[in-house]
C-alpha positions in Angstrom: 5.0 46.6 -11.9 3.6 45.2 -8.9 0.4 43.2 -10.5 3.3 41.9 -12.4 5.3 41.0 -9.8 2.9 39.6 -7.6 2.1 36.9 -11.0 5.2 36.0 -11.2 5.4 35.2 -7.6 1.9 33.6 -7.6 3.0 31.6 -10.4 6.2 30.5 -9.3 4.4 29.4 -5.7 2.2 27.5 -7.4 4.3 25.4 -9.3 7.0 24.7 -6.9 3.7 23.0 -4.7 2.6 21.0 -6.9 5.6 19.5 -8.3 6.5 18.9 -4.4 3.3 17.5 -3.8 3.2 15.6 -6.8 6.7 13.9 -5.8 5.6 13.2 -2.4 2.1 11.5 -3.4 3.9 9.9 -6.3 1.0 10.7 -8.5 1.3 12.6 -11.9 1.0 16.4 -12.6 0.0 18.1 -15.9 2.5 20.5 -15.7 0.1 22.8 -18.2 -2.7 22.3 -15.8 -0.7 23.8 -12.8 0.4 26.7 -14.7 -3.3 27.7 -16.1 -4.5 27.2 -12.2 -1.8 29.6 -11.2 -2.0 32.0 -13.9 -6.0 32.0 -13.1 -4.8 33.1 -9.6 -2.6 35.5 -10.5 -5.6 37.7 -12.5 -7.0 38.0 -9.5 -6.9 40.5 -6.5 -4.2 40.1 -4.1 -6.7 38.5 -1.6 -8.2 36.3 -4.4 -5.1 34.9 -5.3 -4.3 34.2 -1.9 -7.5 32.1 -1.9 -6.9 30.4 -4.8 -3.2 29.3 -3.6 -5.4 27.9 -0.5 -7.5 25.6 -2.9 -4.3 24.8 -4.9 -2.7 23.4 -1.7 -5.7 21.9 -0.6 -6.8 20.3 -3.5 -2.9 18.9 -3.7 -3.3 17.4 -0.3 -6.8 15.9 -0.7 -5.1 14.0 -3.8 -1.9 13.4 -1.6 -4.6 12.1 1.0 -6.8 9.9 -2.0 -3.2 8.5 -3.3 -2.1 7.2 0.3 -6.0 5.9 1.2 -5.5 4.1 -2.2 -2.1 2.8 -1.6 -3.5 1.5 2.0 -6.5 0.0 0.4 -4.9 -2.5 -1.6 -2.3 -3.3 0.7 -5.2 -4.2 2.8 -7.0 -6.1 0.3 -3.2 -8.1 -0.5 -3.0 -9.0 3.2 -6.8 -9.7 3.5 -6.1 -12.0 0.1 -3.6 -13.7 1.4 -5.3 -14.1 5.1 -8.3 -15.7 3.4 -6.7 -18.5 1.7 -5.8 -21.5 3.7 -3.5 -23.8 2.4 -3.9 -27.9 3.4 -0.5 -28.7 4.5 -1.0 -32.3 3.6 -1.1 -31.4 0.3 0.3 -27.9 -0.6 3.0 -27.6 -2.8 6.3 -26.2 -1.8 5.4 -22.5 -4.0 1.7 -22.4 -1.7 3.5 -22.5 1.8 5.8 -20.0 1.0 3.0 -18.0 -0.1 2.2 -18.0 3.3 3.9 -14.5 5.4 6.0 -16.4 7.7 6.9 -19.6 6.4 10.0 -19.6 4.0 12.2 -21.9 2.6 12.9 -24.3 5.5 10.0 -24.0 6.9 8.4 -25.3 4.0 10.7 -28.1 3.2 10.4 -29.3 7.3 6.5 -29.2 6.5 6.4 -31.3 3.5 9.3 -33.8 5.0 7.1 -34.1 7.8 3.9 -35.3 6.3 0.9 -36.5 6.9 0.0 -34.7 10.1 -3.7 -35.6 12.0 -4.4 -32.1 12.2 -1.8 -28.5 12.1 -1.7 -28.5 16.1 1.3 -31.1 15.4 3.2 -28.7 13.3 4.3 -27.5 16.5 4.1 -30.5 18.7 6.9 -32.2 16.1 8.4 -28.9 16.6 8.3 -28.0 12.6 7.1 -24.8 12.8 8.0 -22.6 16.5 5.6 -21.6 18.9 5.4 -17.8 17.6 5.7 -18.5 13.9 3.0 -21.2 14.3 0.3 -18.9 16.0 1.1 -16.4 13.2 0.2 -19.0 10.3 -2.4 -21.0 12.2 -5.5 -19.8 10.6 -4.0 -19.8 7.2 -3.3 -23.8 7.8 -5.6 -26.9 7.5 -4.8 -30.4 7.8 -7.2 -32.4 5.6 -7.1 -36.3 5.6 -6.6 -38.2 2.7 -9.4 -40.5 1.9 -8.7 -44.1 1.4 
């Protein structure tokens, strides 16, 4: 009666973790593969199965910890993406500069009413763009000259 007892509460442990840890990682559990791991546990000695709970939860955080480092990684890589193209505001279309994080609508109609500019210092010399949305864009920005 106990051995039994002490499955079902193995069993129920186990699966109550990893659908919590599934939901908070956002990442899909085989609900068949939880059960079999907990089962497993439950055949075990009392001392074993506590072990094996240990590994359950752990392995359940090291995905929880994988998921996040994943979800980081390419919002990294989106920023980095974004960081790395620089846009000639000579030239850019209306769509490119509000690609830009920081520069919306308006900002983006002022630029392109305000062309041709010598170089993007005079963004905020004209005072298109303000002095603290200006240094946030400033390496993204480029003013090339048109050849004639």
């Amino acid at each position: 009666m106990k051995n039994c007892f002490t499955k079902s509460v193995v069993i129920a442990a186990a699966l109550m973790l990893s659908t919590s840890l599934a939901f908070a990682a956002e990442v899909k559990v085989n609900p068949a593969d939880a059960t079999g791991a907990a089962k497993g546990a439950a055949a075990k000695t009392k001392a074993g199965a506590k072990a094996a709970v240990a590994d359950t939860k752990a392995s359940a955080v090291a995905t929880k910890d994988a998921a996040k480092g994943t979800a980081k990684g390419a919002v990294a890589d989106t920023k980095n993406a974004a960081k790395s193209k620089i846009v000639d505001i000579n030239t850019a279309t209306d769509a490119e500069l509000k690609a830009i994080p920081g520069i919306g609508d308006s900002y983006a109609a002022k630029i392109i009413a305000g062309r041709p500019y010598a170089n993007k210092g005079q963004l905020k010399t004209r005072n298109v763009l303000p002095g603290p949305v200006y240094e946030k864009v400033k390496d993204q920005l480029v003013a090339k000259q048109v050849k004639k």
